[in-house]
Backbone as a ProteinNet text record, in pm:
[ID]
protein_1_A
[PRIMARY]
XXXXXXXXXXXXXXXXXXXXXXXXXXXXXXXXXXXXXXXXXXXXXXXXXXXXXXXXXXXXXXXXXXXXXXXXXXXXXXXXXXXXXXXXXXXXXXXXXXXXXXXXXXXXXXXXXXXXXXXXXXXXXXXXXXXXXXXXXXXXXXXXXXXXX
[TERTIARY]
1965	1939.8	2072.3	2051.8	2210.1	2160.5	2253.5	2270	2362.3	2387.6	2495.2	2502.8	2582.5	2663.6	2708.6	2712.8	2754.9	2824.6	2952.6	3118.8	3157.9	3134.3	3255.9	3359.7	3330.3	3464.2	3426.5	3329.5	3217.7	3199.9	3166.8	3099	2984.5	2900.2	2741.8	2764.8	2872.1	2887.4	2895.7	3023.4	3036.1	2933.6	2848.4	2742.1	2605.7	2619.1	2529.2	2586.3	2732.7	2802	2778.6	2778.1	2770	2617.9	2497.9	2338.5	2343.4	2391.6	2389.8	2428.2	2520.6	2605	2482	2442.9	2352.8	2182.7	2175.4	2051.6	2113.6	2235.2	2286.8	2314	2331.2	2372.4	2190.1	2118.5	1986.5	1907	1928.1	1889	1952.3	2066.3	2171.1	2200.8	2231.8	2237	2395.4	2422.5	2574.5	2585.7	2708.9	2728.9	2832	2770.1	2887	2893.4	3040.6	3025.5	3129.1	3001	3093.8	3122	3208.7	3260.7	3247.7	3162.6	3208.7	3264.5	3441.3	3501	3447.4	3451.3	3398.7	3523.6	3603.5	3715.8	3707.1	3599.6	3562.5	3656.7	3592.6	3655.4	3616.1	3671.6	3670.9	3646.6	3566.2	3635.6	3607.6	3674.6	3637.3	3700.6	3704.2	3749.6	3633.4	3523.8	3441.7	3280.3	3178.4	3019.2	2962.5	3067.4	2978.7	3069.4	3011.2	3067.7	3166.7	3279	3389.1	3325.8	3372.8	3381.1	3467.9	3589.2	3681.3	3798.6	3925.3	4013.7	4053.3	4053.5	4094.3	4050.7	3877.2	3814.7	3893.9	3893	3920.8	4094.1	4130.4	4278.1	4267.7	4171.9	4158.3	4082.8	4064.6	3980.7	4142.3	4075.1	4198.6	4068.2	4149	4034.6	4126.3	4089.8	4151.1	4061.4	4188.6	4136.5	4186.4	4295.3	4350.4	4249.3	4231.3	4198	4218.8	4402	4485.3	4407.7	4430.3	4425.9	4306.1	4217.1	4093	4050.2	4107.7	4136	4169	4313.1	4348.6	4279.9	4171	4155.1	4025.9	3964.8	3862.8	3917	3990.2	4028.4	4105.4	4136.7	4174.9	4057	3929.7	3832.1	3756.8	3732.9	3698.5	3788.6	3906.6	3962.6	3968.7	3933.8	3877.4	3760.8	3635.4	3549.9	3538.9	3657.2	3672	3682.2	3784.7	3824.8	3708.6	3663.5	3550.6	3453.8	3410.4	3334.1	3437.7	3511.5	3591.4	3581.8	3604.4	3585.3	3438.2	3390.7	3252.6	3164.8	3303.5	3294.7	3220.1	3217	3144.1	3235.6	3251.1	3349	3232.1	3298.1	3265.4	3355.7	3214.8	3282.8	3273.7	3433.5	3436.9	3421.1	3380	3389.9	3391.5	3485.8	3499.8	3437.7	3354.8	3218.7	3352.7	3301.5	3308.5	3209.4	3236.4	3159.2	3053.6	2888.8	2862.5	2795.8	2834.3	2786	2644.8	2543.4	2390.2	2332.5	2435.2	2362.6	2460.7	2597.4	2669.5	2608.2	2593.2	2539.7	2393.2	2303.9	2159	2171.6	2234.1	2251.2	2321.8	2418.6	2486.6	2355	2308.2	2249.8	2105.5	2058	1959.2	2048.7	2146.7	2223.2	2225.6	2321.4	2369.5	2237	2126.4	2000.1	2018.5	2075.8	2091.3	1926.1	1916.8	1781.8	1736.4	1866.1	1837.3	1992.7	1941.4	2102.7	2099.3	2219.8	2234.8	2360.3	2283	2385.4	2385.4	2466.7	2531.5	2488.8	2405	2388.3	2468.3	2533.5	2628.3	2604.6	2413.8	2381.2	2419.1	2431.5	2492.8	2401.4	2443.8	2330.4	2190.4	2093.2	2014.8	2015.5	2140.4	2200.3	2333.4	2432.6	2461.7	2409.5	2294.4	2222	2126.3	2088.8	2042.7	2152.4	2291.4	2398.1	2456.5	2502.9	2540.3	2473.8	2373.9	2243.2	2307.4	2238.9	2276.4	2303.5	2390.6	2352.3	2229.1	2243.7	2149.6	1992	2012.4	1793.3	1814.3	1932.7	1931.5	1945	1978.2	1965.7	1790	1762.8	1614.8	1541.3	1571.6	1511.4	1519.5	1627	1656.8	1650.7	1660.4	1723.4	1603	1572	1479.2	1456.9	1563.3	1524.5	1514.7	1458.9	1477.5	1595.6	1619.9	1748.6	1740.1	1794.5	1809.2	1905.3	1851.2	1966	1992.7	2092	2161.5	2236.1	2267.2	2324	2416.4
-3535.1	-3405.1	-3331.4	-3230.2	-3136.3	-3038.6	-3046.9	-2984.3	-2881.3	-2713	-2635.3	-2592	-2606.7	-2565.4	-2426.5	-2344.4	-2211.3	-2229.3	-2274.1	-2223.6	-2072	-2047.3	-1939.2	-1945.3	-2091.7	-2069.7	-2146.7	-2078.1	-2102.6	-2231.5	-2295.7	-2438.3	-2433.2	-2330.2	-2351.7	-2359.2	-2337.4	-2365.8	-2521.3	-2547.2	-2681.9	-2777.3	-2757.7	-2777	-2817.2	-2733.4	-2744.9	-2842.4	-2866.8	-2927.8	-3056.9	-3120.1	-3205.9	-3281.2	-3122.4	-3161.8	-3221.4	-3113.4	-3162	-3296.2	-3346.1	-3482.4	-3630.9	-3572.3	-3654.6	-3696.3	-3574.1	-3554.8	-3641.8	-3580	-3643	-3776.2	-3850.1	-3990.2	-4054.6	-4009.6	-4071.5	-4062.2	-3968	-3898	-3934.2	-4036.5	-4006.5	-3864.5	-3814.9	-3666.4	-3595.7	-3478.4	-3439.8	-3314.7	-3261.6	-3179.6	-3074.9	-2937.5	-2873.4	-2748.3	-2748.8	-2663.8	-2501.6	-2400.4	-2280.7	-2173.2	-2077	-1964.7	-1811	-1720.1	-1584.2	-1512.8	-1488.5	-1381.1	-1277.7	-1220.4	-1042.1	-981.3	-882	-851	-719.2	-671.1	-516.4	-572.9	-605.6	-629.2	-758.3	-789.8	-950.8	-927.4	-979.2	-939.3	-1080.9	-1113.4	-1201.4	-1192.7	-1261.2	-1231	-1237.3	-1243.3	-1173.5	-1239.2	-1190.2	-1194	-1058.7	-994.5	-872.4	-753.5	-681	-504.1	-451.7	-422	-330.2	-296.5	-277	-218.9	-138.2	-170.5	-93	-131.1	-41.4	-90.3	-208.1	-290.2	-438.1	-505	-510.2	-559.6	-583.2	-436	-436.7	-481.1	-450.3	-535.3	-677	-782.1	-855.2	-929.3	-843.3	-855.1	-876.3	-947	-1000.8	-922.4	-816.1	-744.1	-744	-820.3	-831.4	-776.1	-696	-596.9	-621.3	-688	-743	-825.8	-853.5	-944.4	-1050.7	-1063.3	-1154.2	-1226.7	-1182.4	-1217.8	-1291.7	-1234.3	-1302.6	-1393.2	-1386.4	-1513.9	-1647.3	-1615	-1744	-1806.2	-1674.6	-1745.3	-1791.5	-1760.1	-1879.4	-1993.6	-2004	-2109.1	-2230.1	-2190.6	-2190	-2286	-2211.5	-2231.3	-2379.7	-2353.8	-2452.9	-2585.6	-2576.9	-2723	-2755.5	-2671.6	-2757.1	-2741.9	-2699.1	-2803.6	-2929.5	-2911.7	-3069.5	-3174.6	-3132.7	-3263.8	-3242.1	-3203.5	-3228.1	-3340.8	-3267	-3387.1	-3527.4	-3514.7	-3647	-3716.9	-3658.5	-3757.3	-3817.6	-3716.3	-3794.9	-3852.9	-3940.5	-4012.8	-3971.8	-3820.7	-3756.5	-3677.5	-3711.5	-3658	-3493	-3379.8	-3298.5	-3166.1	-3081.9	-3022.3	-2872	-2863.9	-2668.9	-2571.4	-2435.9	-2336.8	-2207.5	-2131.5	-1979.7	-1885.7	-1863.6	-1716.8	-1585	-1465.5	-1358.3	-1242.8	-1169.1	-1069.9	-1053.1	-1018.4	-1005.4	-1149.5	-1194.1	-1383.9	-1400.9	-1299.5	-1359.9	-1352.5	-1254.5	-1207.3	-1332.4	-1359.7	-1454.5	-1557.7	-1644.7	-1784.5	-1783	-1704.1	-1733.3	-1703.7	-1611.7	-1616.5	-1805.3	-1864.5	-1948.3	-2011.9	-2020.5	-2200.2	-2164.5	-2085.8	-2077.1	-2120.6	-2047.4	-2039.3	-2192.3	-2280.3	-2409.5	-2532.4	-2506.8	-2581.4	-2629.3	-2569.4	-2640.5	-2684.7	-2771	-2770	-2712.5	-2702.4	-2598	-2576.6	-2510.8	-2437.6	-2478.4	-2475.2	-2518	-2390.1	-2341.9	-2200.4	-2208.4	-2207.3	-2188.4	-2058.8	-2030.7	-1929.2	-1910.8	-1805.2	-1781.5	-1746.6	-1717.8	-1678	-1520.5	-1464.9	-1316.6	-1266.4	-1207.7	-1099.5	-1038	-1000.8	-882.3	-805.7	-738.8	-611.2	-602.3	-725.8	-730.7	-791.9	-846.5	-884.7	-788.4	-664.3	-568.6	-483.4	-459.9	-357.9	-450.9	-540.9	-618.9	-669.1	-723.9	-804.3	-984.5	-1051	-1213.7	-1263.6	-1317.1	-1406.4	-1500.3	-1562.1	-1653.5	-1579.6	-1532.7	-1415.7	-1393.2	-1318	-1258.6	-1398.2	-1457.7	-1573	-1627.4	-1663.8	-1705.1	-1596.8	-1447.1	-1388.7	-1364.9	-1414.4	-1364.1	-1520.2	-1646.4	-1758.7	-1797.5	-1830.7	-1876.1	-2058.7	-2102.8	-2232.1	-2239.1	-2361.1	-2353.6	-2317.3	-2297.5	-2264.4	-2293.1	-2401.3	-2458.7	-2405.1	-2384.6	-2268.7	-2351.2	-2382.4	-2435.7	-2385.6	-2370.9	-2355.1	-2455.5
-1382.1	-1323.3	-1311.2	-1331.6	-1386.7	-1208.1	-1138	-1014.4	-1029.8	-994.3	-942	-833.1	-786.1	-628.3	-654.9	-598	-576.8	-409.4	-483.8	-291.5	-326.9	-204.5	-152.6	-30.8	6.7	101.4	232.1	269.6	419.5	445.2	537.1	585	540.9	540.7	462.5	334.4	268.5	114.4	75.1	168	182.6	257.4	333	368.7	226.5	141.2	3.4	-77.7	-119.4	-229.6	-133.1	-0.8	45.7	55.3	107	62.9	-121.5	-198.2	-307.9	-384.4	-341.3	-372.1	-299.4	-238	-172	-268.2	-277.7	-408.8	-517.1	-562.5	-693.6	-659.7	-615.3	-571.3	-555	-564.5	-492.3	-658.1	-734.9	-877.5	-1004.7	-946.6	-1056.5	-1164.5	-1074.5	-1142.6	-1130.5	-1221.9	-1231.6	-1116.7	-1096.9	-1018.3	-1105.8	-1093.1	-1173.3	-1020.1	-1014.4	-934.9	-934.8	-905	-932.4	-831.5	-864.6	-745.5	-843.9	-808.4	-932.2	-827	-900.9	-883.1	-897.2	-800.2	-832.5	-825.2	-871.3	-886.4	-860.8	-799.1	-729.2	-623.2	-524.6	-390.1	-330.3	-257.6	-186.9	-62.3	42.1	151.9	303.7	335.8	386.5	554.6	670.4	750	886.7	850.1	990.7	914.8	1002.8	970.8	994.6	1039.1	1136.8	1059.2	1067.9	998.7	1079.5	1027.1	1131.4	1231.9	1351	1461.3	1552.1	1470.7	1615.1	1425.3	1540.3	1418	1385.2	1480.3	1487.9	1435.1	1462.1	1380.4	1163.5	1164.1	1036.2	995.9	1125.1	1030.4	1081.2	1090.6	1112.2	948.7	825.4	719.3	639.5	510	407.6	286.6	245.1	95.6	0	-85.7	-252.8	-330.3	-392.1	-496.3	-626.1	-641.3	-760.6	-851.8	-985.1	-1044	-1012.7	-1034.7	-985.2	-897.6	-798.7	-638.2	-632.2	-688.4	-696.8	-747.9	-885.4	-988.8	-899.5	-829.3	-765.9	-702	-580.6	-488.4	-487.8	-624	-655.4	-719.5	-746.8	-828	-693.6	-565.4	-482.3	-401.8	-455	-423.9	-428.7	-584.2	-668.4	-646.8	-655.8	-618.3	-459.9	-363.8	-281.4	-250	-337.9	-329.4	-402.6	-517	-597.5	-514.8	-420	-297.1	-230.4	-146.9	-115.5	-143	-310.8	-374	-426.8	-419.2	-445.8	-333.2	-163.7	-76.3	-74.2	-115.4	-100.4	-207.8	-294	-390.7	-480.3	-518.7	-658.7	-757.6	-914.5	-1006.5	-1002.7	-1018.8	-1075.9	-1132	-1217.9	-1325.4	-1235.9	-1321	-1212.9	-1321.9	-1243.8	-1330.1	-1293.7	-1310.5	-1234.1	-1284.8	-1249.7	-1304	-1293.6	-1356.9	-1363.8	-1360.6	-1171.1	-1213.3	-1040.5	-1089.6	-948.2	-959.8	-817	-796.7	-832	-808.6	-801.9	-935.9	-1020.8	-1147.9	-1246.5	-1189.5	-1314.5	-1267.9	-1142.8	-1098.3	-1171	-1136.7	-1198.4	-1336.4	-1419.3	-1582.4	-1643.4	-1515	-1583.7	-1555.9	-1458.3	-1440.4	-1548.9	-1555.6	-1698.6	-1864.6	-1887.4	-1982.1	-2010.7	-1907.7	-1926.4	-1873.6	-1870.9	-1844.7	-1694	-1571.2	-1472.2	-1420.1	-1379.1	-1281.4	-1159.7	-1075.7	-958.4	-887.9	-817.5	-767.8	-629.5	-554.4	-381.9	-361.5	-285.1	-197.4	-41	-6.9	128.4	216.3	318.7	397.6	519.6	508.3	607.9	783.7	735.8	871.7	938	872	920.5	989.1	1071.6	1160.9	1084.6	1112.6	1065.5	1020.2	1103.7	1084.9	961.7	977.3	818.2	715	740.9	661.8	593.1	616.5	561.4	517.6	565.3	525.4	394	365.2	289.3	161	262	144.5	155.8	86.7	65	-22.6	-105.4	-208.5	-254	-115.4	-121.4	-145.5	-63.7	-63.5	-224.5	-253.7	-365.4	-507.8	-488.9	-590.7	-596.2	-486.4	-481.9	-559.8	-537.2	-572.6	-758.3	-795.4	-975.9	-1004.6	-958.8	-1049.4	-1094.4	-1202.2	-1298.2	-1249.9	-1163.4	-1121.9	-975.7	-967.2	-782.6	-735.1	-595.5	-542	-404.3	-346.1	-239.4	-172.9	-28.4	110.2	146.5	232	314.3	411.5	559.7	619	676.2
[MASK]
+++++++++++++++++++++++++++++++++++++++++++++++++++++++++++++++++++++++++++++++++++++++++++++++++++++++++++++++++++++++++++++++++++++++++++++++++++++

C-alpha cells in the first residue's frame, strides 16, 4: 500500500505522518512524504486573522521563491526524522504550487492509495476566511484522504 503524508509544519501534520507510519507498519506499506511550496505567500505565525498590529508583526510571510524553497525542504527533512524515529525509511518530495491542487494531482499521478493531512483546527471564522487544505483535499482527491488532528 503506497501511503502520502501531506506536512506543513503543525503537530496535526506530524500527528498524520505518525497515524500514517502506524497503518504502514500494520500493511506493510511505503510512505512518501510531501510539502507544496506555494511561492505566492507563506504565512505562518498564528490560527486566528490579524487583529491588532501585534498580532501581525508577530507573522513570518515569505514571499521569496527562495525562502520558500528552503523552508519546505526544511520541512521535509524533519518530517524524515520524524519517520526515522519511528523506525520508518521514507521518500520526500517538494510539490510546487497551490497544496490541494499539486498534493491531489500527485497522489493520482504517482498511484498513491490515500492521503493523511493534518488539521490545524482553526476557528470557524478562519476557517471560512482562509478555507482548509484538508476540507479542500477531501473535496478534489480522487483517493481517500484521512484528517487528522
Amino acid at each position: 500500500m503506497k501511503l502520502l503524508v501531506a506536512v506543513d509544519g503543525s503537530e496535526a501534520s506530524e500527528n498524520a505522518l505518525t497515524y500514517a507510519a502506524t497503518l504502514a507498519d500494520a500493511m506493510d506499506g511505503s510512505i512518501t512524504v510531501v510539502h507544496a511550496a506555494d511561492p505566492t505567500v507563506h504565512d505562518e505565525g498564528g490560527n486566528e486573522p490579524d487583529v491588532s498590529l501585534w498580532d501581525a508583526d508577530q507573522r513570518l510571510v515569505l514571499e521569496s521563491v527562495a525562502d520558500v524553497e528552503q523552508r519546505g525542504l526544511d520541512l521535509l527533512d524533519d518530517a524524515s526524522a520524524v519517520a526515522d524515529d519511528l523506525g520508518h525509511d521514507v521518500a520526500v518530495e517538494l510539490l510546487y504550487g497551490n497544496p490541494v491542487a499539486e498534493i491531489a494531482d500527485y497522489a493520482e499521478a504517482e498511484g498513491f492509495d490515500t492521503i493523511f493531512v493534518g488539521h490545524r483546527g482553526r476557528s470557524e471564522r478562519a476557517g471560512l476566511m482562509l478555507g482548509s487544505v484538508a476540507k479542500s483535499l477531501v473535496e478534489r482527491a480522487t483517493v481517500p484522504v484521512t484528517v487528522v488532528r
